[in-house]
Backbone as XML, in Angstrom:
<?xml version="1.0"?>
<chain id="A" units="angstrom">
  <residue number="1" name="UNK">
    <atom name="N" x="98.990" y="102.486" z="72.696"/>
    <atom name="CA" x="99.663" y="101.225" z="72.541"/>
    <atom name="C" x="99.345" y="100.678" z="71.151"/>
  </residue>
  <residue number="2" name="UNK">
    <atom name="N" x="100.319" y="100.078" z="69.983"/>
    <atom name="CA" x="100.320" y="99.323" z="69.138"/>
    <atom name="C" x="100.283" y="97.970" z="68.907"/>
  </residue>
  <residue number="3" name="UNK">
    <atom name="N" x="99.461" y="97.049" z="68.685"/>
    <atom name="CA" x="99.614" y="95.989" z="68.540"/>
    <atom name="C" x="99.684" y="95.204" z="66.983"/>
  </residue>
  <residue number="4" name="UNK">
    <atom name="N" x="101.050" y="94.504" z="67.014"/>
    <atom name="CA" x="101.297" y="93.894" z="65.488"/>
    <atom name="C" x="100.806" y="92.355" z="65.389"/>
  </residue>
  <residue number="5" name="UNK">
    <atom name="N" x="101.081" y="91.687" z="63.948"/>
    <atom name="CA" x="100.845" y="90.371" z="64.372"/>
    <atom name="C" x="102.365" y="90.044" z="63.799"/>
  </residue>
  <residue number="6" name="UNK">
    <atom name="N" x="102.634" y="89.148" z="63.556"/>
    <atom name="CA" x="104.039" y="88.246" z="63.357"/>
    <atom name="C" x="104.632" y="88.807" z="61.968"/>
  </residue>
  <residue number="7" name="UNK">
    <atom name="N" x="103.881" y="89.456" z="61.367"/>
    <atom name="CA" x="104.274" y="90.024" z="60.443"/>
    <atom name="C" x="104.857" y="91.176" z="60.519"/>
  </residue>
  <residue number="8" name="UNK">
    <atom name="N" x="104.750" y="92.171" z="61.215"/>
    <atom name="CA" x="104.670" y="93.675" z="61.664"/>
    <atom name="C" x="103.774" y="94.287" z="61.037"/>
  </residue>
  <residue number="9" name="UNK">
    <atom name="N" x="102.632" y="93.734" z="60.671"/>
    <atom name="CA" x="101.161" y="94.798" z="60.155"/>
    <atom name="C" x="100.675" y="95.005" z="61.206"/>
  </residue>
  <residue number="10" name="UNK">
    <atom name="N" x="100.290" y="96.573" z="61.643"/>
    <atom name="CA" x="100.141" y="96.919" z="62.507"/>
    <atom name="C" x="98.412" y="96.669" z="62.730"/>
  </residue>
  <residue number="11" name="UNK">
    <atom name="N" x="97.594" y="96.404" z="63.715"/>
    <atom name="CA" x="96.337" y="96.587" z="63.891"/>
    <atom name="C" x="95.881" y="97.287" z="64.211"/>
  </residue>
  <residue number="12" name="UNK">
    <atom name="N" x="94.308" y="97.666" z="63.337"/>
    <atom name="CA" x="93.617" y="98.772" z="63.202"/>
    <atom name="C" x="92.939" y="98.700" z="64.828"/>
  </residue>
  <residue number="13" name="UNK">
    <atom name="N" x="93.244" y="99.827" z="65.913"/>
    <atom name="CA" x="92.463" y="99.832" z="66.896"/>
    <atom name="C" x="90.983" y="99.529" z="67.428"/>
  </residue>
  <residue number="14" name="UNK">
    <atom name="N" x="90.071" y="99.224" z="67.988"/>
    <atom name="CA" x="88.800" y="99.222" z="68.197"/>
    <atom name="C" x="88.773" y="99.947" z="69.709"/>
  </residue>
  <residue number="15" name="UNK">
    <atom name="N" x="87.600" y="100.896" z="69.464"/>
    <atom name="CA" x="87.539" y="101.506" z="70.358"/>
    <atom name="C" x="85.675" y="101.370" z="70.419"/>
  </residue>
  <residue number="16" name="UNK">
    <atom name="N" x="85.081" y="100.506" z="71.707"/>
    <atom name="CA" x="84.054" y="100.180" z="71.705"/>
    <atom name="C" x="83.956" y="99.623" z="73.404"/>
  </residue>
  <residue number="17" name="UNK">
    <atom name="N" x="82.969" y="100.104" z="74.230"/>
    <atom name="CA" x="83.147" y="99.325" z="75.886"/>
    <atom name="C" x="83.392" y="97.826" z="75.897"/>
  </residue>
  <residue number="18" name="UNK">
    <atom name="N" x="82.616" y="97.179" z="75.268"/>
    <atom name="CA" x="82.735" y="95.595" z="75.109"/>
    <atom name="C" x="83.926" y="95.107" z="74.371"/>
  </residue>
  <residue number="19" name="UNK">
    <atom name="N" x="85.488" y="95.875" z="73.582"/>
    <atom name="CA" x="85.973" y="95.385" z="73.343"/>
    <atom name="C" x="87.098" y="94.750" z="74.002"/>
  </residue>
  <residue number="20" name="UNK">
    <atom name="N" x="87.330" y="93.624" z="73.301"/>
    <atom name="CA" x="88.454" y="92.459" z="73.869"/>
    <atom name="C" x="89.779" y="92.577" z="72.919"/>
  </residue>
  <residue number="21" name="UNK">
    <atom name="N" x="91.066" y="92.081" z="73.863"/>
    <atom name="CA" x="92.033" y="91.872" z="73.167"/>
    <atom name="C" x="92.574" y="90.489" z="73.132"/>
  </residue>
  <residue number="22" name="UNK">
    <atom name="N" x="92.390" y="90.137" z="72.242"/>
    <atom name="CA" x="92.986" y="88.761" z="72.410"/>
    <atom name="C" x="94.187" y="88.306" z="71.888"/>
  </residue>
  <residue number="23" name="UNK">
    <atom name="N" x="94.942" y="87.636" z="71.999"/>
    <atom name="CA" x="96.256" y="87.331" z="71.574"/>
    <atom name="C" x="96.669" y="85.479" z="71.600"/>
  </residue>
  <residue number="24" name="UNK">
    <atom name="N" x="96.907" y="85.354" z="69.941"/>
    <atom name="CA" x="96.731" y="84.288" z="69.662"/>
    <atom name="C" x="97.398" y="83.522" z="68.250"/>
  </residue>
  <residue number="25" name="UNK">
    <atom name="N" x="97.523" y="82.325" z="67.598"/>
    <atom name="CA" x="97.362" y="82.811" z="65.821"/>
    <atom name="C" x="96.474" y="81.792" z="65.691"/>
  </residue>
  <residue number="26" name="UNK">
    <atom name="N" x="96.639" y="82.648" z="64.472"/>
    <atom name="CA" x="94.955" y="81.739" z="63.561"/>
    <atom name="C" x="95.175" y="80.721" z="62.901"/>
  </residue>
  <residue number="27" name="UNK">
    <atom name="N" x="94.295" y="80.067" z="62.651"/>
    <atom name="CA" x="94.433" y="78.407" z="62.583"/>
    <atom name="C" x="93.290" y="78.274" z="61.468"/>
  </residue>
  <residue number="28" name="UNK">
    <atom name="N" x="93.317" y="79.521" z="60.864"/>
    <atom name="CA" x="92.245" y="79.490" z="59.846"/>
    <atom name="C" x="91.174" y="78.803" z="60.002"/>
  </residue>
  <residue number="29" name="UNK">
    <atom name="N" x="90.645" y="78.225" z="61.129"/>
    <atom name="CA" x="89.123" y="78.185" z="61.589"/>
    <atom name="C" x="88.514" y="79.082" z="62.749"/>
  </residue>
  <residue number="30" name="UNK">
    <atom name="N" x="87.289" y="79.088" z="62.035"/>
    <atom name="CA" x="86.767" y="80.471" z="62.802"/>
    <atom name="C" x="86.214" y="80.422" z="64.193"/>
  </residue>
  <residue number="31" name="UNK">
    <atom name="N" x="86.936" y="80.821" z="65.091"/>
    <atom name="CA" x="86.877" y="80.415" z="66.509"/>
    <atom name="C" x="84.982" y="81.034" z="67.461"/>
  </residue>
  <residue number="32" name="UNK">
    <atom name="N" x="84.605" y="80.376" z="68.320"/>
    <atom name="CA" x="83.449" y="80.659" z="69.066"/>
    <atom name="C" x="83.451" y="81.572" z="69.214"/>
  </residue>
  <residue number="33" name="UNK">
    <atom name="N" x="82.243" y="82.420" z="69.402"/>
    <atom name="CA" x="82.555" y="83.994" z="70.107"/>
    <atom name="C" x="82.549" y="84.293" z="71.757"/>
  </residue>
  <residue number="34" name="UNK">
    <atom name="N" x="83.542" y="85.242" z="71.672"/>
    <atom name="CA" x="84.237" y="85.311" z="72.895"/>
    <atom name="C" x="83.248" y="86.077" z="73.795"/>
  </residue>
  <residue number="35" name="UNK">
    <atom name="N" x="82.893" y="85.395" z="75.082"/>
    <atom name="CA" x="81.889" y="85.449" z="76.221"/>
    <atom name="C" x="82.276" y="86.083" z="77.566"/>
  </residue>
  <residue number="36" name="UNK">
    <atom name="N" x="82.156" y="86.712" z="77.900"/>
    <atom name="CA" x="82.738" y="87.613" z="78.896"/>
    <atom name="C" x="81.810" y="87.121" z="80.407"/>
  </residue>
  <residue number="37" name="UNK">
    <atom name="N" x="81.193" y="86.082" z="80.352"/>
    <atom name="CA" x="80.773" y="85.456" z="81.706"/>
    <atom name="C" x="81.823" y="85.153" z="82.604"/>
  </residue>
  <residue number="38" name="UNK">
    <atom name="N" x="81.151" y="84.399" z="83.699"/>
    <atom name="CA" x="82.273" y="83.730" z="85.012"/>
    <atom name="C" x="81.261" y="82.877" z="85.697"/>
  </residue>
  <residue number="39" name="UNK">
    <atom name="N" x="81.917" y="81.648" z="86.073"/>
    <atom name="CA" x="81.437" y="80.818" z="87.220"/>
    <atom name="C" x="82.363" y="80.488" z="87.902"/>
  </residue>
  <residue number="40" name="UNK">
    <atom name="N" x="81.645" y="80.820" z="89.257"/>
    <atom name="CA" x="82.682" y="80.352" z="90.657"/>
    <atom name="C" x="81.957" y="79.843" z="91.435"/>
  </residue>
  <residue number="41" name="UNK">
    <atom name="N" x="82.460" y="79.445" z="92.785"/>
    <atom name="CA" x="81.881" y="78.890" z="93.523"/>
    <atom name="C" x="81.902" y="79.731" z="95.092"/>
  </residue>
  <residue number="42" name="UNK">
    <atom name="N" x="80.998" y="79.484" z="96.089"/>
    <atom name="CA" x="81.383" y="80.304" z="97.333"/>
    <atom name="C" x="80.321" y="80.128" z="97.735"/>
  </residue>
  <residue number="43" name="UNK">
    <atom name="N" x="81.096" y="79.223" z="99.452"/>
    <atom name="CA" x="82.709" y="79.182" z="99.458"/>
    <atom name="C" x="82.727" y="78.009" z="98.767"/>
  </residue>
  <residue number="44" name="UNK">
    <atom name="N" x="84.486" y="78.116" z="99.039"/>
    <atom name="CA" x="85.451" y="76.999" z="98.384"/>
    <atom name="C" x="86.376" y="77.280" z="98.542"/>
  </residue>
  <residue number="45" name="UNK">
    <atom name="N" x="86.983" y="75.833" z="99.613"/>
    <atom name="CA" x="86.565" y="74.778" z="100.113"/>
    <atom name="C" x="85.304" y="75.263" z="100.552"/>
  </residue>
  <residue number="46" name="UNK">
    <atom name="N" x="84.435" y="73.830" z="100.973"/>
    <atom name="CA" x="83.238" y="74.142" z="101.300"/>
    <atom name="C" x="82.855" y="72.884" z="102.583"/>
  </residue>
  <residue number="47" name="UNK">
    <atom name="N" x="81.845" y="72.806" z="103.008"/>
    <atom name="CA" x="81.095" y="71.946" z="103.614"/>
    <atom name="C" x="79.939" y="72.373" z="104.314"/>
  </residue>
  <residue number="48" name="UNK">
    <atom name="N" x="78.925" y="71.758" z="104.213"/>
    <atom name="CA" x="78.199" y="70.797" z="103.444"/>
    <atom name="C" x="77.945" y="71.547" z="101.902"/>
  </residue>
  <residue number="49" name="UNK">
    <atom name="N" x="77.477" y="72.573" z="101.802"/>
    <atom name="CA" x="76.681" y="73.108" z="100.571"/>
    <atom name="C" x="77.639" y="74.066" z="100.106"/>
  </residue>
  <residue number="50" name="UNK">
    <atom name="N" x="77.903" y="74.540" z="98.595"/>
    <atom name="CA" x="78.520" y="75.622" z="98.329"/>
    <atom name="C" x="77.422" y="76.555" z="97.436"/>
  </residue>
  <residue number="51" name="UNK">
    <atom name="N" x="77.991" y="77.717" z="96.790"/>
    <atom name="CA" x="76.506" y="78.040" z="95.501"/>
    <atom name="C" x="77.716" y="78.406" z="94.608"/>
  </residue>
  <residue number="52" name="UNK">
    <atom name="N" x="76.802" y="77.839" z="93.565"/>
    <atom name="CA" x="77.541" y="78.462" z="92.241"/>
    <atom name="C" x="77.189" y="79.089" z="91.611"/>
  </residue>
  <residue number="53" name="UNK">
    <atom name="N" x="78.256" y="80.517" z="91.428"/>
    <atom name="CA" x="77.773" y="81.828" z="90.438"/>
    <atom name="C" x="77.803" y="81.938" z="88.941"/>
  </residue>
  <residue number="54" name="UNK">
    <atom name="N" x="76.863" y="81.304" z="88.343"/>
    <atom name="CA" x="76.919" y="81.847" z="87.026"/>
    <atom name="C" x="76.470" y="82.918" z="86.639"/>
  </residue>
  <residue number="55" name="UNK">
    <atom name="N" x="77.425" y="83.857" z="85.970"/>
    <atom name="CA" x="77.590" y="85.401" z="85.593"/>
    <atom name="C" x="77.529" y="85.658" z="84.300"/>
  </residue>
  <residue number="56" name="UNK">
    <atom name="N" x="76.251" y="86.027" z="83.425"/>
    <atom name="CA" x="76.733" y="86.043" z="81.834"/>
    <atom name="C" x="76.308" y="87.847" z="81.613"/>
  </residue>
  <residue number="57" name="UNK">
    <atom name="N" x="77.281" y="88.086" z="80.914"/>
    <atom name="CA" x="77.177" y="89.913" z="80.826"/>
    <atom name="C" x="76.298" y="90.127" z="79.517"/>
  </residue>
  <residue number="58" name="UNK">
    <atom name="N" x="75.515" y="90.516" z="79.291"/>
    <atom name="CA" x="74.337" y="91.072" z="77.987"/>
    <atom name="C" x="73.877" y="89.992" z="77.633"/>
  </residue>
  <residue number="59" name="UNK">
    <atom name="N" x="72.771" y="90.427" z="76.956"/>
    <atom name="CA" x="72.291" y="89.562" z="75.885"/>
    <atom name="C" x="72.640" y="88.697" z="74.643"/>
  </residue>
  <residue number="60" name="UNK">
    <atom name="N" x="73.538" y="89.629" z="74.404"/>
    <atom name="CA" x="74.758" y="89.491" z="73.251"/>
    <atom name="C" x="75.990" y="88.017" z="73.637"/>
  </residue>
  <residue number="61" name="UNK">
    <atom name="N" x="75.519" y="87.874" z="74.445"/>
    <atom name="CA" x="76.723" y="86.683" z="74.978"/>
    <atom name="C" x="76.418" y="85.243" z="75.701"/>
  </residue>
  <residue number="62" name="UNK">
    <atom name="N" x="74.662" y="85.693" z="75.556"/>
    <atom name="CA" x="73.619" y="84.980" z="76.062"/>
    <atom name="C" x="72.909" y="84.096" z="75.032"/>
  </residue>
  <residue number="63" name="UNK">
    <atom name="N" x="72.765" y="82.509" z="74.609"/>
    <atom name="CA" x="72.037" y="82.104" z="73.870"/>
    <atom name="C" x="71.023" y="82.646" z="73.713"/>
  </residue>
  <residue number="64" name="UNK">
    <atom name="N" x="69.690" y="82.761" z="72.901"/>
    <atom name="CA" x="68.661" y="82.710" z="72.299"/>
    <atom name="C" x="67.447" y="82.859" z="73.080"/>
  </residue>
  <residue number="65" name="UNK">
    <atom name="N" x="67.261" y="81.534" z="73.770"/>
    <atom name="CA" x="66.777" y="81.269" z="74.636"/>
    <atom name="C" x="66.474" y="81.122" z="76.154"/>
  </residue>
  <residue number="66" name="UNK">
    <atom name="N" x="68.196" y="81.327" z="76.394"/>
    <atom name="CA" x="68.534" y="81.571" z="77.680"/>
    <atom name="C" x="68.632" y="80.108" z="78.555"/>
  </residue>
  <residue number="67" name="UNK">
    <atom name="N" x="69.164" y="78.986" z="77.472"/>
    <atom name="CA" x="68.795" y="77.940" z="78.150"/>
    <atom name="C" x="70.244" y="77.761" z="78.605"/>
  </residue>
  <residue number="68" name="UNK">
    <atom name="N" x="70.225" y="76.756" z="79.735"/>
    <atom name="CA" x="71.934" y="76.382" z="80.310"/>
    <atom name="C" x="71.847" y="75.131" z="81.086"/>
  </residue>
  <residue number="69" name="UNK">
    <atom name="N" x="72.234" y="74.262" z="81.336"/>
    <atom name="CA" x="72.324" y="73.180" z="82.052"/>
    <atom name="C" x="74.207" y="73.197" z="83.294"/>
  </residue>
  <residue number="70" name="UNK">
    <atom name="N" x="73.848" y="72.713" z="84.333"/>
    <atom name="CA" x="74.992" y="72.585" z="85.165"/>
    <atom name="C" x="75.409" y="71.542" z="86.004"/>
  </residue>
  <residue number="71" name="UNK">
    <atom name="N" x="76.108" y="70.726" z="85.466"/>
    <atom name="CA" x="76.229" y="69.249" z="86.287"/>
    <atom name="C" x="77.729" y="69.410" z="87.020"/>
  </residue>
  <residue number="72" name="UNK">
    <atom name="N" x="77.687" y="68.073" z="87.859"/>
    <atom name="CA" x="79.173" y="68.301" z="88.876"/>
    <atom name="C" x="79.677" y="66.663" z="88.215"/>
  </residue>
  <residue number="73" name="UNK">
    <atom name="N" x="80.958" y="66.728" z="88.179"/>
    <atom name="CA" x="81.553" y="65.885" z="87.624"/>
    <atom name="C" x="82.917" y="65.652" z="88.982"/>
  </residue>
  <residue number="74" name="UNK">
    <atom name="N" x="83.365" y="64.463" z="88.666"/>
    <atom name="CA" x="84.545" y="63.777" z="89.767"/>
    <atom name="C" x="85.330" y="63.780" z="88.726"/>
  </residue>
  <residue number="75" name="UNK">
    <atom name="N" x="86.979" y="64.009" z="89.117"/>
    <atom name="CA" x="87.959" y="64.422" z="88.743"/>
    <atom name="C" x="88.339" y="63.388" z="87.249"/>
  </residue>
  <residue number="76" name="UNK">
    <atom name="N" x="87.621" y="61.878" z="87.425"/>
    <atom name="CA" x="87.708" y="61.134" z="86.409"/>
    <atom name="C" x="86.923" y="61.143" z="85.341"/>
  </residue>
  <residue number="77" name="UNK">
    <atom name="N" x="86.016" y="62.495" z="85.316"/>
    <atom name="CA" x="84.976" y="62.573" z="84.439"/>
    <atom name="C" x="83.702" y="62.339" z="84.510"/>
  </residue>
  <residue number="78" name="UNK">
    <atom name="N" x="83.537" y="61.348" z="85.739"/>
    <atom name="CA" x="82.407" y="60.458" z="85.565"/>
    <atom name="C" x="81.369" y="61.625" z="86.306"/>
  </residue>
  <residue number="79" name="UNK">
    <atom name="N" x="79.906" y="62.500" z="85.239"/>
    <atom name="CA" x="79.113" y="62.691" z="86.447"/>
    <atom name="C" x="78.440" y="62.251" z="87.624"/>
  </residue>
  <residue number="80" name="UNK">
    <atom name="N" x="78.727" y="63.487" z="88.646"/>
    <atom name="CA" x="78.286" y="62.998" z="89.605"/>
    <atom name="C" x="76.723" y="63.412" z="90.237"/>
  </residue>
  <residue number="81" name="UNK">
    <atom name="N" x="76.277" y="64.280" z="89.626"/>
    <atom name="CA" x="74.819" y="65.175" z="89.439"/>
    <atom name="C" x="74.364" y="65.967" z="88.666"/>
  </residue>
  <residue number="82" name="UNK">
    <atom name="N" x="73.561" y="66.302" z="88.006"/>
    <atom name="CA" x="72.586" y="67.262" z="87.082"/>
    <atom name="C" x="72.340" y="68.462" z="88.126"/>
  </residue>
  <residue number="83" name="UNK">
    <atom name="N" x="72.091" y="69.464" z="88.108"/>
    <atom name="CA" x="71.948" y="70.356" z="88.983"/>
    <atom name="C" x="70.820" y="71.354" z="88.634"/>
  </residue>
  <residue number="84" name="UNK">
    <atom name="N" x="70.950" y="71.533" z="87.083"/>
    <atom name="CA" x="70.389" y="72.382" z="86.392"/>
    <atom name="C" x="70.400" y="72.174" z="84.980"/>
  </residue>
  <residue number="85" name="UNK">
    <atom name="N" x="69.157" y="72.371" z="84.293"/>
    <atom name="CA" x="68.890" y="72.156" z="82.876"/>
    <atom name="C" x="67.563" y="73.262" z="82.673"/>
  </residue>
  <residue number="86" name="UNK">
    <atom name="N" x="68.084" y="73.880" z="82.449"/>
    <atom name="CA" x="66.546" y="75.698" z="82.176"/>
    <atom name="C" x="66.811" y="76.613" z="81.832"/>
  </residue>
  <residue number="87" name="UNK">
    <atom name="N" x="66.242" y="77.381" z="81.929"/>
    <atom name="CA" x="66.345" y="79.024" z="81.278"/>
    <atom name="C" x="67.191" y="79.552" z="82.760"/>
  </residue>
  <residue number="88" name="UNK">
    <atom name="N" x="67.986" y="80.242" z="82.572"/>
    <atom name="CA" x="68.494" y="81.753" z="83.254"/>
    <atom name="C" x="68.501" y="82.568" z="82.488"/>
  </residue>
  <residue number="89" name="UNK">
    <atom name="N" x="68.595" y="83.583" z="83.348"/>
    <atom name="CA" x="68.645" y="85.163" z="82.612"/>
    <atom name="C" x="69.984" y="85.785" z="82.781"/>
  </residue>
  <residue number="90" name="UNK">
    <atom name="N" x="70.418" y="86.826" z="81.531"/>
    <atom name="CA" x="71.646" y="87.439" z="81.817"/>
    <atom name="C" x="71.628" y="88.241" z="83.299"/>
  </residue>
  <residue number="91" name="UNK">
    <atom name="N" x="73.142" y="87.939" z="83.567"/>
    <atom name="CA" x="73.314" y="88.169" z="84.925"/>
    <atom name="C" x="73.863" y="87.492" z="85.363"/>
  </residue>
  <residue number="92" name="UNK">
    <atom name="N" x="73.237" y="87.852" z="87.389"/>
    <atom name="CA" x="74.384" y="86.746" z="88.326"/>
    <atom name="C" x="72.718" y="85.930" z="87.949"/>
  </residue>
  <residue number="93" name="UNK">
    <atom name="N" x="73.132" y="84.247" z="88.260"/>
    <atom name="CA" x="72.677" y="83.057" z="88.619"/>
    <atom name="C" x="72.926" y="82.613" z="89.604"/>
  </residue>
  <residue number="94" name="UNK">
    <atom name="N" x="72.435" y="81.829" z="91.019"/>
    <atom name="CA" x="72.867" y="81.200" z="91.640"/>
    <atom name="C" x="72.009" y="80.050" z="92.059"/>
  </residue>
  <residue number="95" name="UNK">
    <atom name="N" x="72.722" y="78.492" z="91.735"/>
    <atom name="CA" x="72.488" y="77.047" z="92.093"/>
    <atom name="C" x="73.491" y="76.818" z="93.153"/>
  </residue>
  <residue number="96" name="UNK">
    <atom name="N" x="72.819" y="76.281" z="94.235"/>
    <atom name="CA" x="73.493" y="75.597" z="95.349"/>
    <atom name="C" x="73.761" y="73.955" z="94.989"/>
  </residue>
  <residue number="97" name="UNK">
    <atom name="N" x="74.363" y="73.621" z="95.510"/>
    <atom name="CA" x="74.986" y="72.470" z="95.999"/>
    <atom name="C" x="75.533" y="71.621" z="97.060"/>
  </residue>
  <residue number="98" name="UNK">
    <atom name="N" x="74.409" y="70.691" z="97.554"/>
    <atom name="CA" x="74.434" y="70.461" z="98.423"/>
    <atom name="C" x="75.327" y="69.120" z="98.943"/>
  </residue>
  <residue number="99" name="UNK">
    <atom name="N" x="76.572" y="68.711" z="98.011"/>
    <atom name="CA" x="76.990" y="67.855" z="98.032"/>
    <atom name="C" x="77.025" y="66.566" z="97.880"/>
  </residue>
  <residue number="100" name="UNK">
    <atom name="N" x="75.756" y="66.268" z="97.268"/>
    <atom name="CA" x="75.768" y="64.822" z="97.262"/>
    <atom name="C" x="74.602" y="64.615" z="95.875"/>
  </residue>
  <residue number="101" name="UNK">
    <atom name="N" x="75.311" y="63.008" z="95.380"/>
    <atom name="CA" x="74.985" y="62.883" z="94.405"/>
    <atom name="C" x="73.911" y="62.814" z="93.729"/>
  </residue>
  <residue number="102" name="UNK">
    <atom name="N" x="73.692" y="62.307" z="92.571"/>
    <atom name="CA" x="72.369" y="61.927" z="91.833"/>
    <atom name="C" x="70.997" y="60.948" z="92.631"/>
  </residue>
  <residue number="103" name="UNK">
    <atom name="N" x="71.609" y="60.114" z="93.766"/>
    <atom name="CA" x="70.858" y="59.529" z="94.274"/>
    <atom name="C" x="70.642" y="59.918" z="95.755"/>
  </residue>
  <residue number="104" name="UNK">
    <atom name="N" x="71.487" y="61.392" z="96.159"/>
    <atom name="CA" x="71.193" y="61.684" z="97.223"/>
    <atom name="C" x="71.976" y="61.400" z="98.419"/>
  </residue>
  <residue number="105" name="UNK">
    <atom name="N" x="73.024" y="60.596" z="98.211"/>
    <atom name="CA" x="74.084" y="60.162" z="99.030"/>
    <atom name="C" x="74.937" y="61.622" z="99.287"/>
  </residue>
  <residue number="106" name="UNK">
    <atom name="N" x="75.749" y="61.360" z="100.306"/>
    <atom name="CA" x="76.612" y="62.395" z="100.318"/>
    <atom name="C" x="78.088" y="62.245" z="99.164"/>
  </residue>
  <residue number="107" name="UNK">
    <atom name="N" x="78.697" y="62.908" z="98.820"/>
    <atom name="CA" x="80.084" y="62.463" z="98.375"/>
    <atom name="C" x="81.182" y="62.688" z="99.442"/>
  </residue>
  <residue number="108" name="UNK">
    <atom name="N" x="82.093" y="62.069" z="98.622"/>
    <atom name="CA" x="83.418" y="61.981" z="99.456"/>
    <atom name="C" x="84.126" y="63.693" z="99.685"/>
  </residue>
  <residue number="109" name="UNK">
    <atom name="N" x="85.003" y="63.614" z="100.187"/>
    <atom name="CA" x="85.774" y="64.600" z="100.454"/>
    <atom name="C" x="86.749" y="64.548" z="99.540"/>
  </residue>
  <residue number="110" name="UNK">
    <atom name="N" x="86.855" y="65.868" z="98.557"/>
    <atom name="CA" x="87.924" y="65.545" z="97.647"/>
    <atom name="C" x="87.431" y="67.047" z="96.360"/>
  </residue>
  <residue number="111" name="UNK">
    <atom name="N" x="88.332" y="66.820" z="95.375"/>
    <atom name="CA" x="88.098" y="67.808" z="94.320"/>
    <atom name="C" x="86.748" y="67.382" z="92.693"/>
  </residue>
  <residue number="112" name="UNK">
    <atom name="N" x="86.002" y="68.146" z="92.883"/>
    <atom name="CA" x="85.107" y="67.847" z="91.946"/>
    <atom name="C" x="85.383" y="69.233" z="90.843"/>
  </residue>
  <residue number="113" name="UNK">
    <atom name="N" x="84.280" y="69.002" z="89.703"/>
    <atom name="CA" x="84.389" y="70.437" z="88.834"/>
    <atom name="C" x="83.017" y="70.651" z="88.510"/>
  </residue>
  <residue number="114" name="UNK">
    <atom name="N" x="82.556" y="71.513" z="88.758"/>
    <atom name="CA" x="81.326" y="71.968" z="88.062"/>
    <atom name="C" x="80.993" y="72.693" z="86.646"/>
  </residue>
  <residue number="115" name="UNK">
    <atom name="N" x="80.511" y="72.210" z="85.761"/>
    <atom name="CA" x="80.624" y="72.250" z="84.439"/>
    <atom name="C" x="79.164" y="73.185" z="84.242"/>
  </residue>
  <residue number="116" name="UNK">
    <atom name="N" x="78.947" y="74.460" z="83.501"/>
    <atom name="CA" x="78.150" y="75.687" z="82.796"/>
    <atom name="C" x="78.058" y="75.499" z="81.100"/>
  </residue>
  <residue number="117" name="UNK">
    <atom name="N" x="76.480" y="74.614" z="80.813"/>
    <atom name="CA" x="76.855" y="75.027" z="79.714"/>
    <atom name="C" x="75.899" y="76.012" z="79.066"/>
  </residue>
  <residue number="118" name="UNK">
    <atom name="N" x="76.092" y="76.994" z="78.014"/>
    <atom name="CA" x="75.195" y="77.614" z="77.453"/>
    <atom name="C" x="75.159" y="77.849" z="75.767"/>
  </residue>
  <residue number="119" name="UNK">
    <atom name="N" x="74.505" y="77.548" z="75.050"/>
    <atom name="CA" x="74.484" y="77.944" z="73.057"/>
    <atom name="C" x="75.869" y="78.290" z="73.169"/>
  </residue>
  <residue number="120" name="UNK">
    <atom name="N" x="76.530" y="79.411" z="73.838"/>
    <atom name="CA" x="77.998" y="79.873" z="73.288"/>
    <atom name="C" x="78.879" y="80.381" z="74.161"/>
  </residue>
  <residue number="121" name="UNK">
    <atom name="N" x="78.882" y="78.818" z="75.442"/>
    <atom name="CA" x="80.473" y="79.162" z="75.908"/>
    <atom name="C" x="80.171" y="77.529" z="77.103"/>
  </residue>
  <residue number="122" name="UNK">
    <atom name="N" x="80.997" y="77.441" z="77.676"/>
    <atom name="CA" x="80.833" y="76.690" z="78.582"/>
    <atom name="C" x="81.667" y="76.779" z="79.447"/>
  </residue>
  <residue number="123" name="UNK">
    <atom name="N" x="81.704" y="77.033" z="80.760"/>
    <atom name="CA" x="82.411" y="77.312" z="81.979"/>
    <atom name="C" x="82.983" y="76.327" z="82.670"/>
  </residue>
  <residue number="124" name="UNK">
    <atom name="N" x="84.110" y="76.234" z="83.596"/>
    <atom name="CA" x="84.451" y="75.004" z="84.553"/>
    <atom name="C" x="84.602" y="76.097" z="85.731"/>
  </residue>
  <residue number="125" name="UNK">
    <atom name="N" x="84.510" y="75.001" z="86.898"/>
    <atom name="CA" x="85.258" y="75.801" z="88.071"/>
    <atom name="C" x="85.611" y="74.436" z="89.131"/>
  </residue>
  <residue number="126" name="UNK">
    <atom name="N" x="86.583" y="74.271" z="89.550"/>
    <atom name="CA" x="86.960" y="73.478" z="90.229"/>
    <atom name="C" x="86.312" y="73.596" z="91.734"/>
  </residue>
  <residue number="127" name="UNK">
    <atom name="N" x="86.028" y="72.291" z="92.277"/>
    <atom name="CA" x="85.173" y="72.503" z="94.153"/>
    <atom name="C" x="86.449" y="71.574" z="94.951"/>
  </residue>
  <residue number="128" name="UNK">
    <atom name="N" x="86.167" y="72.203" z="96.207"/>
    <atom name="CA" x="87.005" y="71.256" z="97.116"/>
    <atom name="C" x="85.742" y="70.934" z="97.530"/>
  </residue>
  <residue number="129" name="UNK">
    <atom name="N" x="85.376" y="69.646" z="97.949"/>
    <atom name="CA" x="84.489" y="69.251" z="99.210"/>
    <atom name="C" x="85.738" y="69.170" z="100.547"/>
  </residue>
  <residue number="130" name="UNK">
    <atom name="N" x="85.428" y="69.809" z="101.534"/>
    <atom name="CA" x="86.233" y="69.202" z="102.692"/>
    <atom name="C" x="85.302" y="68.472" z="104.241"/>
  </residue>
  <residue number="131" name="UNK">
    <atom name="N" x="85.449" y="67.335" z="104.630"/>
    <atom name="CA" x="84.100" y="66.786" z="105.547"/>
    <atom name="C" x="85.097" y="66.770" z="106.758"/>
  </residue>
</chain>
């Protein structure tokens, strides 16, 4: 397979396990590097507790330090808990969630997002709570 850009210059192939194809144009600033992690949730829908999988593949895609923080946010932005602020290691991760907020209350029934961040990428994944 050949791939051109808008010009018809054809691109030089890469042939490497970790390579990506991306398709895009450039905006002449030099974009983040591209992270081949995943966060999900399961289950979802959920009730009471769900866990969330954070998945980061090598080292190479992994901050420095290995630090990451993971809070849950309500659909208006506003957080609704801290969950996690520490080191993980490349790989699967898993933080539960037990539904309820910063002070321990339960939350409502409804759609939240759980936010992954790490040095070089940051994840979303949408939750149903259902009660």
């Amino acid at each position: 397979m050949n791939l051109f850009d808008k010009a018809r210059e054809m691109y030089t192939p890469i042939v490497h396990p970790d390579a990506w194809i991306i398709i895009g144009t450039s905006t002449g600033v030099e974009s983040a590097p591209f992270d081949s992690g995943e966060f999900r949730a399961v289950p979802n829908p959920f009730n009471p507790t769900t866990t969330l999988i954070l998945r980061v593949v090598g080292h190479g895609s992994f901050d420095v330090d290995g630090r990451a923080t993971i809070a849950i946010y309500s659909p208006a932005g506003t957080k609704v808990r801290d969950l996690f602020d520490g080191r993980l290691s490349p790989g699967e991760n898993r933080i539960v969630w037990d539904g309820k907020n910063r002070r321990g209350d339960r939350v409502a029934s409804g759609v939240y997002f759980a936010v992954a961040r790490t040095q070089t990428a940051t994840y979303k994944t949408k939750l149903v709570l259902v009660q």
